[in-house]
ZAMARGU-4260 file (C-alpha; in steps of 0.2 Angstrom, whole numbers, plus 5000, padded with zeros to 4 digits):
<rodrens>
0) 5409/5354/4514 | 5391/5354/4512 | 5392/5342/4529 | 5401/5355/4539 | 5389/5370/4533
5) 5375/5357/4534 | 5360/5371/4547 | 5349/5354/4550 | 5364/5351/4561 | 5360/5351/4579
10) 5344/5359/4575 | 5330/5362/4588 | 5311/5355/4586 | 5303/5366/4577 | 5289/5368/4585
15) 5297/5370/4602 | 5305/5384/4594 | 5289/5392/4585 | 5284/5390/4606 | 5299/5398/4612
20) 5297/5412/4600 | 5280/5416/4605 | 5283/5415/4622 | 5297/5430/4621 | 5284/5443/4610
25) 5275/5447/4623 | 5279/5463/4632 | 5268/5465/4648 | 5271/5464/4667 | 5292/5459/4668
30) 5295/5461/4651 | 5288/5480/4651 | 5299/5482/4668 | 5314/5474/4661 | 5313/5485/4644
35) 5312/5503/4656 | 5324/5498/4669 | 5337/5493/4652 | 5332/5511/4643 | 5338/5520/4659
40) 5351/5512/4661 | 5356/5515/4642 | 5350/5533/4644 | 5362/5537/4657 | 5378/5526/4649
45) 5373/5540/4633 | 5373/5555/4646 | 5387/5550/4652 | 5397/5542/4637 | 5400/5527/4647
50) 5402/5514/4634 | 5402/5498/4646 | 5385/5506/4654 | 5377/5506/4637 | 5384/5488/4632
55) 5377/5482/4648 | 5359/5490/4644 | 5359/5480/4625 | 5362/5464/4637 | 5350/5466/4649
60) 5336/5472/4634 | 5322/5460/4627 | 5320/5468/4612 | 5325/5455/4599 | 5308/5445/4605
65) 5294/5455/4593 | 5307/5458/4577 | 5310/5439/4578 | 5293/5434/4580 | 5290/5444/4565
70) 5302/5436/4555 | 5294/5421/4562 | 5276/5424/4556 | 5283/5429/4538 | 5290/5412/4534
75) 5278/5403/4542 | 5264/5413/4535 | 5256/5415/4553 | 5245/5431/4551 | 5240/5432/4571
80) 5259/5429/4576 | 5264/5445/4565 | 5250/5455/4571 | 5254/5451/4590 | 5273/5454/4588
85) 5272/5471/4578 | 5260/5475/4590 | 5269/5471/4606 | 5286/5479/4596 | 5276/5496/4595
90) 5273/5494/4612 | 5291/5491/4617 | 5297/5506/4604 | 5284/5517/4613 | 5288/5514/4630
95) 5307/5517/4627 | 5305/5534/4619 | 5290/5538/4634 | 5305/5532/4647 | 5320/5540/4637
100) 5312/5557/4634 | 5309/5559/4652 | 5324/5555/4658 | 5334/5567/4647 | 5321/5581/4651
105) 5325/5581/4669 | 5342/5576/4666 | 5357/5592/4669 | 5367/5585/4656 | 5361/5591/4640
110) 5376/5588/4629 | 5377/5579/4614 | 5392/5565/4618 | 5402/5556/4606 | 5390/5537/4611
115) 5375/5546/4607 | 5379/5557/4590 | 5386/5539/4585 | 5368/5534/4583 | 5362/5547/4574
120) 5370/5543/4557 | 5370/5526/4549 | 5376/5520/4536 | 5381/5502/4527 | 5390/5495/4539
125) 5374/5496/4551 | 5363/5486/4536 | 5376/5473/4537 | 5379/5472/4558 | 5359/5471/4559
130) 5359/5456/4545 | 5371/5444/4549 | 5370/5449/4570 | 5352/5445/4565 | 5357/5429/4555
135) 5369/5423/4570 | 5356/5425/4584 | 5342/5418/4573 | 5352/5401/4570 | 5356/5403/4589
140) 5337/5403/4591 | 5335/5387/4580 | 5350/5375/4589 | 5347/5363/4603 | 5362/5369/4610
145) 5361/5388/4611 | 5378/5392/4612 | 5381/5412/4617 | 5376/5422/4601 | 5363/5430/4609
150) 5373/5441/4619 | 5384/5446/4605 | 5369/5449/4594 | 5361/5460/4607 | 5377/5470/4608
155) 5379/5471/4590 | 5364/5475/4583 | 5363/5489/4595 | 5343/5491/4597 | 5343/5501/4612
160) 5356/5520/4612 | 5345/5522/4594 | 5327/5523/4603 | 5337/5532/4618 | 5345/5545/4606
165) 5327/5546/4600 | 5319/5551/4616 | 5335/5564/4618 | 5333/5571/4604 | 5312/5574/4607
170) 5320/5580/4624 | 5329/5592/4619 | 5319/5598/4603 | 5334/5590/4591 | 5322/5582/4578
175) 5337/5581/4565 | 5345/5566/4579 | 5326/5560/4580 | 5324/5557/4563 | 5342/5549/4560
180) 5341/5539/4580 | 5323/5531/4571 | 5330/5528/4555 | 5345/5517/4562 | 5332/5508/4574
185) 5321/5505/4557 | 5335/5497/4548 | 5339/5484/4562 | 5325/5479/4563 | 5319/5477/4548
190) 5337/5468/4544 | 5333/5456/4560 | 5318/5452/4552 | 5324/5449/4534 | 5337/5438/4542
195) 5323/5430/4552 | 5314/5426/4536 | 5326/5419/4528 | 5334/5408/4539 | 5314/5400/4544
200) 5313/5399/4523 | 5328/5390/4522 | 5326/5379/4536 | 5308/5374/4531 | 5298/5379/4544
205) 5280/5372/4540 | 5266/5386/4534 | 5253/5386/4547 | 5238/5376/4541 | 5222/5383/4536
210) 5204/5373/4536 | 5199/5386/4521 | 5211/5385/4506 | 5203/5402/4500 | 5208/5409/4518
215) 5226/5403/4516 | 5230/5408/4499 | 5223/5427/4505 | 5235/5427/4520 | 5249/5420/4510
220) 5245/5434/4496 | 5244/5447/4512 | 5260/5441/4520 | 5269/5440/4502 | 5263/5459/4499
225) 5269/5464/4516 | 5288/5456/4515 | 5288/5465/4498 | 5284/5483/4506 | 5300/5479/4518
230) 5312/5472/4509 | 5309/5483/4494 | 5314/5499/4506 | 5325/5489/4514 | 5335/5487/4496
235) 5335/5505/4492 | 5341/5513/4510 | 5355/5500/4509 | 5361/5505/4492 | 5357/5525/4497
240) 5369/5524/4512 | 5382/5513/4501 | 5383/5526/4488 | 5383/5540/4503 | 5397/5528/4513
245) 5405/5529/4495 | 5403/5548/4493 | 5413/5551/4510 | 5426/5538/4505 | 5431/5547/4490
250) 5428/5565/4498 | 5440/5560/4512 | 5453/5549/4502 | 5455/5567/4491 | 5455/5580/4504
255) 5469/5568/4510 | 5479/5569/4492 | 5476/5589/4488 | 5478/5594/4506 | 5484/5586/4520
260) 5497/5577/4511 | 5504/5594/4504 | 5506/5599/4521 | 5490/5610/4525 | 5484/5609/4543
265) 5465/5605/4541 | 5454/5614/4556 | 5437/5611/4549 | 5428/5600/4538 | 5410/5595/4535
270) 5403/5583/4521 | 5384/5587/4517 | 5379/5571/4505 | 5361/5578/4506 | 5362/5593/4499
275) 5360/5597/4480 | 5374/5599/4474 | 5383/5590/4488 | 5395/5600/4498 | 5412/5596/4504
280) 5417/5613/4517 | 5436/5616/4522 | 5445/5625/4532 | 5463/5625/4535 | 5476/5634/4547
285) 5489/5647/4540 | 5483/5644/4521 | 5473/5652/4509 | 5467/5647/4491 | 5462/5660/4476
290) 5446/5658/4469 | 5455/5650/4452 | 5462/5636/4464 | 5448/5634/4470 | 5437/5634/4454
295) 5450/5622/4448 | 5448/5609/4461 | 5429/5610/4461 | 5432/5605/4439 | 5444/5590/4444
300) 5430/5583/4458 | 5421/5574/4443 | 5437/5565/4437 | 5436/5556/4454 | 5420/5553/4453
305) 5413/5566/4464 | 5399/5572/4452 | 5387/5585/4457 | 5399/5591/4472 | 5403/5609/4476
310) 5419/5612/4486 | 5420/5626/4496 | 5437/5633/4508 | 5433/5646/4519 | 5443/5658/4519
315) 5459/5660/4533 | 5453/5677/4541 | 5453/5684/4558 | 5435/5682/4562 | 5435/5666/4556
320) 5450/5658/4566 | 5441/5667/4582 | 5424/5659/4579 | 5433/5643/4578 | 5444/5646/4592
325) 5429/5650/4604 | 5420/5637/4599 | 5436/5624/4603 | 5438/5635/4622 | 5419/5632/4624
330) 5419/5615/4620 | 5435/5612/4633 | 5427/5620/4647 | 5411/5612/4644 | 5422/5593/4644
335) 5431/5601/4662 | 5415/5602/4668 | 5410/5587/4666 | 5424/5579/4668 | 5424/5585/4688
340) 5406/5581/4690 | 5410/5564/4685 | 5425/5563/4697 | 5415/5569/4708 | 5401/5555/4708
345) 5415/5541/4704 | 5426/5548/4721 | 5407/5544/4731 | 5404/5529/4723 | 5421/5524/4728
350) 5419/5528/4746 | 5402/5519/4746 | 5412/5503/4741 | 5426/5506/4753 | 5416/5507/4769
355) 5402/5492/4763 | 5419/5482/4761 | 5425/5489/4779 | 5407/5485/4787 | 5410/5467/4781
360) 5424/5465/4788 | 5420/5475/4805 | 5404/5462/4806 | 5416/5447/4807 | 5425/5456/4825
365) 5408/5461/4829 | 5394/5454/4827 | 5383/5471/4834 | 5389/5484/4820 | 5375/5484/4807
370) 5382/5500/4801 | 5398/5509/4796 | 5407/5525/4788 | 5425/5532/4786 | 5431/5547/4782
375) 5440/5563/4780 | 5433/5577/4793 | 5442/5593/4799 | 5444/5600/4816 | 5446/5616/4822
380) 5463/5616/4830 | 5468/5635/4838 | 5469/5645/4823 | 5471/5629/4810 | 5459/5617/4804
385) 5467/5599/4804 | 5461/5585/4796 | 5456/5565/4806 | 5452/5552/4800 | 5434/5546/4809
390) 5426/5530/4809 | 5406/5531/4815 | 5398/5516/4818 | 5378/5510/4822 | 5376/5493/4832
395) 5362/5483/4837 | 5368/5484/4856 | 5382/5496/4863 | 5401/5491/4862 | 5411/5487/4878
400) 5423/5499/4883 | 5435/5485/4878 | 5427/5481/4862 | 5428/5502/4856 | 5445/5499/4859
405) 5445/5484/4850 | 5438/5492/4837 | 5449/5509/4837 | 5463/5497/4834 | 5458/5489/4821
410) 5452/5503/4809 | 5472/5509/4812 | 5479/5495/4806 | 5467/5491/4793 | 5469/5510/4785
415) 5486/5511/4791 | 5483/5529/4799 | 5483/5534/4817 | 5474/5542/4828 | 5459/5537/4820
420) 5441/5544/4827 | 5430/5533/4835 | 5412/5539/4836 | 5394/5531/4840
</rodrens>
């Protein structure tokens, strides 16, 4: 057993790791290019709510490099590595909330979608992805066979929509998603870290050596202080979104057993865990509770072990149904909206595919056409417009009269239509 789990296993030199890890802290000329170009990308999968777009920014993002190299200079009690990697990490964070922000400000879409409100809340389930993604791609880091992790942990630890949702959030004047987008980047990388450190600790990475035993022991002392003032915070905002994660569980597992399991249609509900006393709002279709009901449900919330909570049903009027039911038309229209414009941009980006695909293929019958487009144009026929397919063309030198009709053949039987437009 202890062979199997054995980490010294296939493990790198360390000191061509401690070199690797330096050499991906830096963030200056690529680096800083690769970081803005990712954040955009990720802004726009956010704007969007394109999940694949988003995953592909967290790939192509060097984040990880500084938090590492911090985690790095903790174990190895490297003062100038943790100096330069904090500093190029405040860097990188500043950069991407500068590039984010304005991208969302001149961005038409100002809407708040379902990939971006998923960053504005953590909870314990973040702590964990960040520590054992970090724990992952650290041992990654320390193999001589690097396997693919990294990827993975880039995914998984999700550095980038947070600092994106960020920059929305100061673009938009949202600071209630600013403050939770920041928190949920705080706590991976402060979990990256953690992971880091301990996985240099446990694989015994030697200390860096000091000519002054008095200037060691003060850096070691500095360093030990510093790990103290991260993991100590890092404890208590783990157990804080445990015991809110808990809170919710509970909340939801007895609106499920005094309500939806009695048959009432639920149409609005909203769990505040930061209030004082906390809140648990309702709101349900076609049903109405009396002030005793609802005082004695509020009483049984402590046997549950929902202490200090306050249960409130809104009451099933008139003017409450119609605020709920404009808000639900409003939200629909708004989703239609976008929905066309995005049909819109995929129907072009299709088209653009189709004709580089045709131009490829035109190129191989002739070798003149650098240029190519097809599509859909209407003429005026006597009273009626009618619609023809046309195929326009650039070339390099002009096409035989036999060649155009070459040509005009071709695009008939290679889109199936007839009477196909040819035009120079």
């Amino acid at each position: 057993m202890f062979r199997l789990l054995d980490l010294h296993k296939g493990e790198e030199n360390k000191q061509k790791v401690l070199e690797n890890v330096k050499d991906n802290i830096s963030f200056s000329g690529s680096n800083l290019w690769i970081l803005m170009a990712a954040i955009l990308v990720a802004s726009v999968g956010l704007n969007v709510n394109s999940t694949a777009v988003v995953i592909g920014a967290m790939l192509i993002s060097p984040l990880m490099g500084p938090i590492v190299g911090a985690g790095f200079a903790l174990g190895v009690f490297d003062f100038e590595l943790l100096k330069k990697s904090l500093k190029n990490l405040l860097i990188a964070t500043i950069a991407s909330l500068l590039v984010s922000t304005i991208y969302f400000y001149i961005s038409p879409f100002k809407e708040a979608q379902s990939e971006l409100l998923a960053r504005t809340s953590p909870n314990i389930y973040d702590v964990l992805i960040a520590f054992f993604g970090g724990l992952a791609g650290v041992i990654a880091i320390t193999r001589v066979e690097k396997g693919n992790p990294i990827p993975g942990v880039a995914i998984a630890t999700a550095l980038m929509p947070p600092l994106c949702t960020a920059g929305f959030s100061l673009a938009t004047g949202n600071f209630k998603f600013f403050f939770g987008a920041l928190f949920l980047y705080t706590i991976n990388c402060v979990f990256i870290g953690i992971s880091t450190f301990l996985i240099v600790k446990f694989l015994k990475y030697p200390s860096v050596k000091f000519v002054d035993l008095k200037e060691r022991k003060r850096v070691q002392n500095l360093i030990t202080l510093l790990s103290l003032l991260v993991l100590l915070p890092s404890i208590y905002f783990a157990y804080s979104l445990y015991k809110e994660q808990e809170f919710r569980i509970k909340a939801d597992q007895f609106i499920e057993k005094e309500f939806i399991e009695k048959g009432n249609t639920l149409v609005y509900k909203k769990i505040n865990f930061l209030s004082n006393p906390r809140k648990i709002e309702l709101a349900f279709l076609k049903r109405n509770f009396t002030q005793d009901e609802i005082k004695k449900m509020n009483q049984s919330l402590s046997e549950i072990g929902l202490n200090n909570t306050e249960l409130i049903i809104k009451a099933n009027n008139y003017q409450n149904l119609e605020v709920l039911k404009d808000d639900i038309l409003n939200e629909i229209n708004k989703n239609s909206e976008r929905d066309k414009e995005l049909l819109a941009l995929k129907s072009q980006t299709s088209s653009l595919e189709d004709n580089m695909q045709l131009l490829k293929e035109a190129q191989v019958l002739f070798q003149n056409i650098n240029a190519i487009n097809v599509s859909e144009l209407s003429f005026a026929q006597g009273d009626s417009l009618v619609e023809k397919p046309v195929l326009i063309y650039q070339s390099s030198e002009n096409l035989t009269d036999e060649d155009q009709i070459k040509l005009k053949k071709w695009i008939e039987k290679r889109l199936n239509k007839s009477n196909v437009e040819v035009y120079k």
